[in-house]
VEXVEX-444820 format. One record per residue (C-alpha): residue number from 1; residue in three letters; x, y, z negated. Coordinates in nm, 3 decimals, always signed. Example, Ala and Ser with C-alpha at 12.3 -4.5 7.8 and 13.67 -1.06 7.14 Angstrom:
2
+-----+-----+---------+---------+---------+
:   k :   r :       X :       Y :       Z :
+-----+-----+---------+---------+---------+
:   1 : ALA :  +1.230 :  -0.450 :  -0.780 :
:   2 : SER :  +1.367 :  -0.106 :  -0.714 :
+-----+-----+---------+---------+---------+
END
This chain:
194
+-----+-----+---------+---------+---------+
:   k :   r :       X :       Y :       Z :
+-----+-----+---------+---------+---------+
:   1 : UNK :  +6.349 :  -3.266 :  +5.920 :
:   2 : UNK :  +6.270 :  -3.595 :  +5.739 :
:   3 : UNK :  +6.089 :  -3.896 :  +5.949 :
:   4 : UNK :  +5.793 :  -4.094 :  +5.815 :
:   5 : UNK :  +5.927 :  -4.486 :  +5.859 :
:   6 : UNK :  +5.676 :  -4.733 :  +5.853 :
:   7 : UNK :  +5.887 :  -5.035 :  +5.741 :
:   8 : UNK :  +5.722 :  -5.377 :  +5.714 :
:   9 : UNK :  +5.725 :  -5.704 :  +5.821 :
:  10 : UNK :  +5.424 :  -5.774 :  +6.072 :
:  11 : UNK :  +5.337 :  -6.150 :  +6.236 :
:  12 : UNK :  +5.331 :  -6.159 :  +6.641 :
:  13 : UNK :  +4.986 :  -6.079 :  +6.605 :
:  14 : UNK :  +5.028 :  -5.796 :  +6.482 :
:  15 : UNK :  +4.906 :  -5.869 :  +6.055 :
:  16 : UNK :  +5.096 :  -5.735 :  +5.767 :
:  17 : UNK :  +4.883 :  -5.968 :  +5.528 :
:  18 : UNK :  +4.638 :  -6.203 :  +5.555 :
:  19 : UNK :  +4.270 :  -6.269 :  +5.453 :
:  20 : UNK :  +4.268 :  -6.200 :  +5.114 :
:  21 : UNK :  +4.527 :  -5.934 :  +5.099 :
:  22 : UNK :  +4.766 :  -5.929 :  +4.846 :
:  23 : UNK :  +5.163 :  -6.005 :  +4.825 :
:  24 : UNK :  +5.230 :  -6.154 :  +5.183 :
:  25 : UNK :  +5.605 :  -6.159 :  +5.072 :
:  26 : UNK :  +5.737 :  -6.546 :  +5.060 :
:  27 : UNK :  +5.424 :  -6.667 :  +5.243 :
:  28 : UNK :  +5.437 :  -6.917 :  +5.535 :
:  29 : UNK :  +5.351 :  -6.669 :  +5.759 :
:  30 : UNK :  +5.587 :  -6.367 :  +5.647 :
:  31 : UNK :  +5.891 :  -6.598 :  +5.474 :
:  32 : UNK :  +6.177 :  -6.420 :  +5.296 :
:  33 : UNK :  +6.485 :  -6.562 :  +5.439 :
:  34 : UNK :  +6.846 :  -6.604 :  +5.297 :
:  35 : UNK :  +6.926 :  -6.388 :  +5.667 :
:  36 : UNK :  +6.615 :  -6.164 :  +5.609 :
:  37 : UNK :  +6.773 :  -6.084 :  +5.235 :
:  38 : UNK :  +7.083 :  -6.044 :  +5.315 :
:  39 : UNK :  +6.997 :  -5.794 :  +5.595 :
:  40 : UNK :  +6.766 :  -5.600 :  +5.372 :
:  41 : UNK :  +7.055 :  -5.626 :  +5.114 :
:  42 : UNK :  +7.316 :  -5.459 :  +5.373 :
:  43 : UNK :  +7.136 :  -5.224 :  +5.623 :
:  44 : UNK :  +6.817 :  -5.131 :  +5.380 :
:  45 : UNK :  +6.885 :  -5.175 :  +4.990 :
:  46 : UNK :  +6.641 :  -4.910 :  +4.877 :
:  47 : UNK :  +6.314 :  -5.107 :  +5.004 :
:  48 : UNK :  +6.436 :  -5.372 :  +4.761 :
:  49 : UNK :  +6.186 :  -5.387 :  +4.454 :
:  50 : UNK :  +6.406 :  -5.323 :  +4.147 :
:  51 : UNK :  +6.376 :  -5.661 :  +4.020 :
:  52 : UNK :  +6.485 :  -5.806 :  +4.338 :
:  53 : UNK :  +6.756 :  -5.524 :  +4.344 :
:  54 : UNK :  +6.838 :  -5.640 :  +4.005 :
:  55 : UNK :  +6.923 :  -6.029 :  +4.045 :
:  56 : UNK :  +7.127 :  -5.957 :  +4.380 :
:  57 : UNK :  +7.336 :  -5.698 :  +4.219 :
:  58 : UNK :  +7.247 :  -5.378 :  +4.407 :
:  59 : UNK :  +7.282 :  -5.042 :  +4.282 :
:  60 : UNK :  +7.291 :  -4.687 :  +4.430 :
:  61 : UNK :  +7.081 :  -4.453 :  +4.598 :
:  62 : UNK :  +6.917 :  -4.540 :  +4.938 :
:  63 : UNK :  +7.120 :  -4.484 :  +5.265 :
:  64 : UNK :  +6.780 :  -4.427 :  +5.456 :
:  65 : UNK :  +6.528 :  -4.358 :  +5.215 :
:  66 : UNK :  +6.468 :  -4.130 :  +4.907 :
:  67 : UNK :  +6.109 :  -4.155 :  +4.872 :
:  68 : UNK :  +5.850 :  -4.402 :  +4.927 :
:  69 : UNK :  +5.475 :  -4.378 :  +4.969 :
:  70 : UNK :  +5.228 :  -4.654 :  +4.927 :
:  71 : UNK :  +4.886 :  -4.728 :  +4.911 :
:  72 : UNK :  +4.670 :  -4.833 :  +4.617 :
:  73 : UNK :  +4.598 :  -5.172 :  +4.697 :
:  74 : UNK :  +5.029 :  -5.243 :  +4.787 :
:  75 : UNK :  +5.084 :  -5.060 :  +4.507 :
:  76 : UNK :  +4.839 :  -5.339 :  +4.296 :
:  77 : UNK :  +5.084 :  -5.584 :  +4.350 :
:  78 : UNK :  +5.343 :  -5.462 :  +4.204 :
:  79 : UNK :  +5.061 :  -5.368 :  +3.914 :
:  80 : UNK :  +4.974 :  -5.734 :  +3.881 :
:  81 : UNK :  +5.309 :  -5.819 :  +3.867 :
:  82 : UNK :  +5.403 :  -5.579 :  +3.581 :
:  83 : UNK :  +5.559 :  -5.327 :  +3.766 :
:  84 : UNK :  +5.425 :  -4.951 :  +3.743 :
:  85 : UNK :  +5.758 :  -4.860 :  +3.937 :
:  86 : UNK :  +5.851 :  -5.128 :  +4.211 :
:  87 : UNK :  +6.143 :  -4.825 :  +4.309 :
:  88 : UNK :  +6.239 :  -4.668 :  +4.006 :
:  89 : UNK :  +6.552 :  -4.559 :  +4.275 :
:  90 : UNK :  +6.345 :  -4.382 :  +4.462 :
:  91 : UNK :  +6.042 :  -4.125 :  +4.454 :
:  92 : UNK :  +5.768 :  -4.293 :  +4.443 :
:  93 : UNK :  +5.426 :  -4.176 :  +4.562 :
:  94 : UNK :  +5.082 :  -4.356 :  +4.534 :
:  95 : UNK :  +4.794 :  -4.265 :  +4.778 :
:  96 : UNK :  +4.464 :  -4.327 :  +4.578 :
:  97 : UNK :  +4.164 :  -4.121 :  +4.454 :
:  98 : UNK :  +4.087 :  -4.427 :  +4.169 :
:  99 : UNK :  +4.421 :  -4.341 :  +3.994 :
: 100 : UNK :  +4.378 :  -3.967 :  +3.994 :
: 101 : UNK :  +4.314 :  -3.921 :  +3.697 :
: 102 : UNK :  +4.587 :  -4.172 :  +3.533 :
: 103 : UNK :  +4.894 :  -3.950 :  +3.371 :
: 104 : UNK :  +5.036 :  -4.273 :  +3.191 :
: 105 : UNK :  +5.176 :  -4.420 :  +3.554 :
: 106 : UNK :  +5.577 :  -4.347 :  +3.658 :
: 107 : UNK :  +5.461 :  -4.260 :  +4.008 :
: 108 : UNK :  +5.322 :  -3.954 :  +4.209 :
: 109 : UNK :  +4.965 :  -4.016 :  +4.233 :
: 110 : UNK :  +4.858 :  -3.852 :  +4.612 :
: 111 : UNK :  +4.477 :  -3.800 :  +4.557 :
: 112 : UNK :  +4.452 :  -3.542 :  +4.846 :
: 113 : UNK :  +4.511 :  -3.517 :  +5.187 :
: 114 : UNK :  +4.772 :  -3.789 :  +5.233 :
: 115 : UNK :  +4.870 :  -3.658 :  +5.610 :
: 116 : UNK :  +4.941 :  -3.297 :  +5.417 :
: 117 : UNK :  +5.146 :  -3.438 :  +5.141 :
: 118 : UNK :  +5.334 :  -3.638 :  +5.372 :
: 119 : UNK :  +5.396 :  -3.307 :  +5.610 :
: 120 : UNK :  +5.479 :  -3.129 :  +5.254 :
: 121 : UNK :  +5.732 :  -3.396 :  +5.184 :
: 122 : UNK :  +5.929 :  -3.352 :  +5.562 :
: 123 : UNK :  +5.968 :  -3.045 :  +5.514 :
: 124 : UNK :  +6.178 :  -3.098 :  +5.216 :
: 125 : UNK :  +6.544 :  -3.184 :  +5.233 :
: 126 : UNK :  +6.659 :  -3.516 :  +5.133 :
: 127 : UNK :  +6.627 :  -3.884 :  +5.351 :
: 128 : UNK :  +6.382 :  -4.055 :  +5.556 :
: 129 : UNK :  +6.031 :  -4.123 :  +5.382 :
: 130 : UNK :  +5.965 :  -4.469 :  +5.356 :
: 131 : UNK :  +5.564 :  -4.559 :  +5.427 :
: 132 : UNK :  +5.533 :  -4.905 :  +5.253 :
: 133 : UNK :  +5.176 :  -4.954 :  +5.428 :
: 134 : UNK :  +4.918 :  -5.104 :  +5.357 :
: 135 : UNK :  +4.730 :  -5.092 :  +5.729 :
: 136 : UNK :  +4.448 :  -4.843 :  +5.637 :
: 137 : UNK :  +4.693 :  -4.569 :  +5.470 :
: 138 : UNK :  +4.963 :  -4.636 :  +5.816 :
: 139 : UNK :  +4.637 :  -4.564 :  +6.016 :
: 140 : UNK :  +4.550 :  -4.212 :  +5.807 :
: 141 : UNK :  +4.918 :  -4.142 :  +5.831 :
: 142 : UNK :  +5.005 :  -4.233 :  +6.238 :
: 143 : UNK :  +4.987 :  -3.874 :  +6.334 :
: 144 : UNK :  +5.283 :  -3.820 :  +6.105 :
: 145 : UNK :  +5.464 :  -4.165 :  +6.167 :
: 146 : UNK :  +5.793 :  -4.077 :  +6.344 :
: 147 : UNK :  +5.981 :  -4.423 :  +6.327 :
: 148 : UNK :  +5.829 :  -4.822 :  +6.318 :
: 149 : UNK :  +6.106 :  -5.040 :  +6.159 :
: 150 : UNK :  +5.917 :  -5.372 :  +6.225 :
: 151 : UNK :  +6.052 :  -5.691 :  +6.062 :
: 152 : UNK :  +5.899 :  -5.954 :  +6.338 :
: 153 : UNK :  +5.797 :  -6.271 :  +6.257 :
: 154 : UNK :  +5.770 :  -6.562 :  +6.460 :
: 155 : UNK :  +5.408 :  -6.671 :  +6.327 :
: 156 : UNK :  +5.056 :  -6.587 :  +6.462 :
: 157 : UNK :  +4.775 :  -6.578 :  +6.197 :
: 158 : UNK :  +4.457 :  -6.515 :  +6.379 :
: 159 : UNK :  +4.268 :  -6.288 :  +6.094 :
: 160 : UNK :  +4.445 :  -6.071 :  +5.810 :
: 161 : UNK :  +4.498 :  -5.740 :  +5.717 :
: 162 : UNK :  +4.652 :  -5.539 :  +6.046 :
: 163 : UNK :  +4.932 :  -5.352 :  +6.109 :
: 164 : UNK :  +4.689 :  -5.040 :  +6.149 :
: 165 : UNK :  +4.368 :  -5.095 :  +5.991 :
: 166 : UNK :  +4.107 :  -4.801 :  +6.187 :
: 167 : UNK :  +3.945 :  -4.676 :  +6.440 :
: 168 : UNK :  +4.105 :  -4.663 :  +6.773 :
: 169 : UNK :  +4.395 :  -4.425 :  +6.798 :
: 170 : UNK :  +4.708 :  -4.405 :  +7.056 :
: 171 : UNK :  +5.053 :  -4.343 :  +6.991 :
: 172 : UNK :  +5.327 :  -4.417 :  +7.220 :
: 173 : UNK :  +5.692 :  -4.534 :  +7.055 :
: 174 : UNK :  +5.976 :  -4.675 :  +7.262 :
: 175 : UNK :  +6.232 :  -4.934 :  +7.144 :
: 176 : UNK :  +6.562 :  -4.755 :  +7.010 :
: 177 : UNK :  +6.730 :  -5.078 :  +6.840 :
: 178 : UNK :  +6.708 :  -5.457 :  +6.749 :
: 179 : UNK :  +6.860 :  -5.733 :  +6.553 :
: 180 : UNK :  +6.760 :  -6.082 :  +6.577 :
: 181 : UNK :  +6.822 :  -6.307 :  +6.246 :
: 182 : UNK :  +6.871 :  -6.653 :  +6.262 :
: 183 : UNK :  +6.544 :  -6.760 :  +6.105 :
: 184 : UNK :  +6.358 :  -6.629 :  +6.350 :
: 185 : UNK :  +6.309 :  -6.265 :  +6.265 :
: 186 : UNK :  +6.364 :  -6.010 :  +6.487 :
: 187 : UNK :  +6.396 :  -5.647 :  +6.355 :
: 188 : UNK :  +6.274 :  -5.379 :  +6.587 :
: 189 : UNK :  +6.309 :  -5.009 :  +6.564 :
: 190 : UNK :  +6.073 :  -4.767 :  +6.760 :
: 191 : UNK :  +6.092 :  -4.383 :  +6.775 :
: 192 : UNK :  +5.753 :  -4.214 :  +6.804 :
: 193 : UNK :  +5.754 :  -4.060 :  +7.183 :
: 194 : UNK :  +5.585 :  -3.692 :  +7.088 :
+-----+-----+---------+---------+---------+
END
């Protein structure tokens, strides 16, 4: 069966983005690294938007992930950037109820029960499903998260959007792998303990 993977990079305090939201990629707090690239380049190519994908010269299909799920306000910055389809490589689902009703988009629009589309979507063959975030759809989605690929950074922010944005909920994961980069990020894989 295929594993839900929340992938994303996440500051010591536990923040995916701060304040105001938006494209935390490249900040101060959540830098993109020549080592963080080139790692994402080698072990995970698919979570590469395709322009980025693009300018470094990768092609192929994903060796962890066929499909990707987002929600709507990740997926607006890739909107605001011009990009309908940040992963034209891989299927690409949208959780939102305000895009329902949009057929002109390149993207699975998910204006259900995310947590049943997701459970649809393991039960299909294929690779690992990758869960983009943001914090509020991870929290809606943490019964069904089976894997936290967490790309660590050394930087504390204090207020921001969180890793799980919700109510208070309990899930137990234990480490099954890490790789320390030489600017400072440390990338840590946990398996859900069921």
């Amino acid at each position: 069966m295929r594993r839900l993977v929340y992938f994303v990079a996440v500051t010591l305090d536990g923040f995916i983005a701060g304040p105001e939201g938006g494209d935390p990629s490249g900040s101060d707090f959540l830098p993109v690294t020549p080592d963080l690239v080139e790692h994402l380049v080698t072990e995970w190519p698919e979570t590469l938007p395709a322009p980025a994908r693009e300018a470094l010269g990768v092609e192929g299909p994903g060796q962890a992930f066929d499909t990707v799920i987002e929600g709507r306000a990740s997926y607006d910055i890739g909107l605001a950037a011009g990009l309908t389809d940040a992963y034209p490589h891989l299927r690409h689902l949208v959780v939102s109820r305000t895009l329902a009703d949009r057929t002109d988009l390149p993207v699975e629009v998910v204006a259900g029960d995310p947590v049943a589309r997701v459970r649809e979507l393991k039960a299909e063959d294929g690779l690992d499903i990758w869960l983009v975030g943001g914090g509020t759809l991870a929290h809606s989605l943490l019964p069904e998260i089976d894997r936290l690929v967490l790309k660590v950074n050394p930087s504390v922010i204090g207020e921001g959007r969180r890793l799980l944005e919700g109510p208070f909920a309990h899930a137990r994961f234990e480490p099954v792998g890490q790789v320390d980069l030489a600017g400072g990020v440390r990338v840590v894989t946990l398996d859900r303990v069921r």
